[in-house]
C-alpha positions, 0 to 999 in steps of 0.5 A: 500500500502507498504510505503518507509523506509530509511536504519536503519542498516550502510549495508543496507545504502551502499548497497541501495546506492551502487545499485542505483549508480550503475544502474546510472553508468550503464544505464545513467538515465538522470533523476536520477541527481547526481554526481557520483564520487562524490558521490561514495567519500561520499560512500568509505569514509563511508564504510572506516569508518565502516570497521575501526570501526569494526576492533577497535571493534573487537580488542576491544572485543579480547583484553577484552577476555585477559583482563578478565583472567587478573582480575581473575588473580589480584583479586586472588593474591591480596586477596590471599596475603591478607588473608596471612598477615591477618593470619600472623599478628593473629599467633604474626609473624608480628605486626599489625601495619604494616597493615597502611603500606598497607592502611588497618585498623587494627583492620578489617581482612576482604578482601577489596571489589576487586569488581571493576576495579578501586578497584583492580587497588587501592589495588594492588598498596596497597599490592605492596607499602606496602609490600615493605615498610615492608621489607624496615624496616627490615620486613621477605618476606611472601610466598605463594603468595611472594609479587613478584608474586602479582606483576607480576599478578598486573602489568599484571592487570594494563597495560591490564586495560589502553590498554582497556581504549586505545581501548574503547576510539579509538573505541568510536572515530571511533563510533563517525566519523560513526555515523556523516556521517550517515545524510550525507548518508541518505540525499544523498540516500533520494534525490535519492529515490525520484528522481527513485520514480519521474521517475516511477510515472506514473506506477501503483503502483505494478510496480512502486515499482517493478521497484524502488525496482531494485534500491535499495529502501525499502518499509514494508508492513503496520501493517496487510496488506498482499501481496495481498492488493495491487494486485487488483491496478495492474488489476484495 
């Protein structure tokens, strides 16, 4: 015989109890018990919190598509600049020395792993400090990228990395306020489930489940069992 099964998915939980509350509001089975408008508060205020929850997810989702293009913008410049004042400094145009004014070491001429979100916010800042530093002390601007250009790339970069942190941190909150009113739900749809399985208990089993399946109830047929292994308890 199928066996019952809760809704797995947030959908299948509003409308499994949006259709047995609506057979109820409809037909007035004194043997389903329940407070409707109570329970159609708990019903809007979960479907509330899902429909938030996908509109932060989304916008989430959007904003990270911008933000993409953001560190392939940043990682380009950065390095860019870098390998620039690299060669400046191996042609004798700038002493070696300025490169503690960037926090790179001076003897290694490689590009600082940008790997990491955290690793281009650090460099960034790196390049822009002390670039101007450098030209504080008197130091020539470098070109192609100019240390202006750099910073528009990085300042972009940054201020989509906190406004992703932003988004991840509302959404994880929305997530959060769901997935707490899900026992909620399942306990609400659980009691009437039973209630619907208790009012047809004296049908055979076929049409016990016919019926209890127009209010909204789920049932899975076992691992290997067909359709027709319960046809023969309808003629028996």
């Amino acid at each position: 015989m199928p066996y019952r099964r809760l809704p797995n998915t947030d959908n299948a939980r509003i409308k499994s109890l949006r259709t047995i509350l609506d057979k109820k509001r409809n037909s007035l089975y004194t043997e389903i018990s329940v407070d409707i408008i109570a329970a159609e508060r708990v019903l809007r205020t979960f479907e509330n919190a899902q429909s938030m929850y996908k509109e932060s997810l989304a916008k989430q989702a959007s904003e990270n598509r911008k933000f993409q293009k953001y560190i392939k913008n940043a990682k380009l410049y950065i390095s860019h600049f870098i390998q620039v004042l690299n060669l400046c400094i191996i042609r004798g145009e700038i002493k070696k020395q300025v490169k503690s004014s960037y926090n790179l070491d001076l003897d290694n001429y490689s590009v600082p792993d940008l790997s990491s979100n955290e690793a281009i916010l650090q460099w960034g800042k790196n390049v822009v400090e002390g670039d101007q530093e450098r030209q504080r002390s008197g130091g020539t601007p470098i070109y192609n990228p100019t240390i202006a250009r750099v910073n528009v790339a990085y300042s972009q970069f940054k201020d989509a990395y906190f406004s992703q942190k932003t988004y991840q941190k509302q959404t994880a909150r929305l997530l959060e306020s769901l997935s707490s009113q899900r026992g909620d739900i399942d306990s609400l749809i659980c009691d009437l489930w039973n209630q619907v399985e208790a009012m047809f208990a004296d049908l055979p089993p076929v049409k016990r489940i016919e019926k209890c399946k127009e209010f909204g109830l789920i049932y899975y047929l076992r691992k290997n069992e067909k359709d027709e292994s319960f046809q023969d308890d309808e003629n028996n």
